[in-house]
C-alpha positions in Angstrom: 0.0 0.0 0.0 2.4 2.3 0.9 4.5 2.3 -2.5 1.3 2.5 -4.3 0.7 5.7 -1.9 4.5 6.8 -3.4 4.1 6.1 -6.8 1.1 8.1 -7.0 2.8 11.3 -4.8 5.7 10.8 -7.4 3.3 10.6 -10.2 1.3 14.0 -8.9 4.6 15.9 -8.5 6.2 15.1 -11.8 3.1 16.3 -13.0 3.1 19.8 -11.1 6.7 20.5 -11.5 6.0 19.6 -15.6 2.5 21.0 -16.2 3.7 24.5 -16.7 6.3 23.9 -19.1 3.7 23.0 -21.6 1.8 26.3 -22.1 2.7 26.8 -25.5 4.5 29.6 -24.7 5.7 31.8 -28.1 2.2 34.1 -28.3 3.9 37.5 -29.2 1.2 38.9 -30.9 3.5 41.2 -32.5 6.5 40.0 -34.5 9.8 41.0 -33.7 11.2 42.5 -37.6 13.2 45.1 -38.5 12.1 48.8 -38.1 10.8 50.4 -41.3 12.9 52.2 -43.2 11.6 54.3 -46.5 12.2 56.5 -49.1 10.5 58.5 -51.4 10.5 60.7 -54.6 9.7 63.7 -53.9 11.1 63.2 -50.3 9.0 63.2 -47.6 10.8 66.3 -45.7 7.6 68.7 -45.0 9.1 71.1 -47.3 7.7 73.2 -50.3 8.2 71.6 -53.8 9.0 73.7 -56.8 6.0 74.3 -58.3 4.9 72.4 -61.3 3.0 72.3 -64.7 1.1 69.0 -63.4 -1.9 67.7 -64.0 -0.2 64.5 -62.9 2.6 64.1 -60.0 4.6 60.9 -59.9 5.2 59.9 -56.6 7.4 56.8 -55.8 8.0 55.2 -52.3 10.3 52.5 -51.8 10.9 50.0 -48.7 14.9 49.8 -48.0 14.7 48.2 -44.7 14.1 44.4 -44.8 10.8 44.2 -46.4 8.3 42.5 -43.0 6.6 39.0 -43.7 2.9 39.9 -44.9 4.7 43.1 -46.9 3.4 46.8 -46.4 0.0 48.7 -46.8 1.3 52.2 -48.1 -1.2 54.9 -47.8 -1.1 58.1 -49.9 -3.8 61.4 -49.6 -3.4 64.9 -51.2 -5.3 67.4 -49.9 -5.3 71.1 -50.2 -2.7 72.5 -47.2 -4.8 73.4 -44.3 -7.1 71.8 -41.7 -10.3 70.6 -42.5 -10.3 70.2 -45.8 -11.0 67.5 -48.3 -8.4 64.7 -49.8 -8.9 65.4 -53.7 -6.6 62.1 -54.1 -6.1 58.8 -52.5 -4.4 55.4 -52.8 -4.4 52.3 -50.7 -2.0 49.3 -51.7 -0.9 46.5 -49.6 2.1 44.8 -51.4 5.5 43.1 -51.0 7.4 44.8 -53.8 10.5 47.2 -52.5 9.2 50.0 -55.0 5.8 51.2 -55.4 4.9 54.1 -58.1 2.0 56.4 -57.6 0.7 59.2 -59.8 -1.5 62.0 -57.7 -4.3 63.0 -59.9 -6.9 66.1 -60.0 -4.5 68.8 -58.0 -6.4 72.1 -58.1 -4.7 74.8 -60.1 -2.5 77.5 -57.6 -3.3 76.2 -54.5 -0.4 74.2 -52.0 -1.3 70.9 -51.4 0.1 68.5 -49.0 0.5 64.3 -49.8 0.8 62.3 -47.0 2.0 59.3 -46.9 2.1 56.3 -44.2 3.9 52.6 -44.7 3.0 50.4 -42.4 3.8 46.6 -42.1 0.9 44.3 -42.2 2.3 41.7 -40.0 3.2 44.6 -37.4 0.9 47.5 -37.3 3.1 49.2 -34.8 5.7 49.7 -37.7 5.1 52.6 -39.2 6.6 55.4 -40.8 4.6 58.8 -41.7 5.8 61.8 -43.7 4.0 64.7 -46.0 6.1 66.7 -48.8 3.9 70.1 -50.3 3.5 70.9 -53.7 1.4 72.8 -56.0 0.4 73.2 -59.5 1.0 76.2 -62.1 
């Protein structure tokens, strides 16, 4: 009886001591990846472009950090410079390519606009980068 009794004490204590290293462990919801790094054309610097003939502007944004897992959304709005006022443009695009091209359409005539632009990495939310560049057409 009694090494019945031990057997089951040693039985119930392997079990305690071993129970908790089987929780899976590993749920980061977040993925650890490198931090975005972009670039653009015209660069994202918050300054005054030179302005231009339009009635299209190229814009092109490229990833030169390690592209993340599930790739980059990369957001793009133009809007006349001030607060409250309407986007006249914008782009959404989800995509795993290091270079994406954009062309901002329907810029009003003599009036500053500012693009905005956010990359952020699908797998990570949390990395992000945000910028704005203004411009205006002749």
């Amino acid at each position: 009886m009694k090494s019945v009794f031990a057997r089951l004490l040693l039985a119930s204590l392997t079990t305690v001591i071993l129970l908790p290293a089987c929780s899976g462990g590993g749920d980061d919801p977040e993925p650890a990846e490198e931090n975005l790094v972009i670039t653009t054309t015209p660069v994202l610097n918050g300054q005054q472009e030179a302005v231009a003939p339009g009635p299209n502007f190229p814009l092109t944004v490229t990833v030169t950090s390690k592209m993340p897992p599930q790739g980059v959304r990369i957001e793009v709005s133009a809007r006349p410079d001030g607060s409250g006022t309407t986007a006249f443009f914008t782009a959404n695009q989800t995509t795993s390519n290091a270079t994406t091209n954009f062309t901002i359409t329907n810029t009003p005539q003599l009036t500053v606009s500012r693009v905005t632009v956010t990359v952020t990495s699908v797998s990570k939310p949390s990395n992000n980068k945000t910028g704005f560049y203004l411009y205006s057409r002749k």
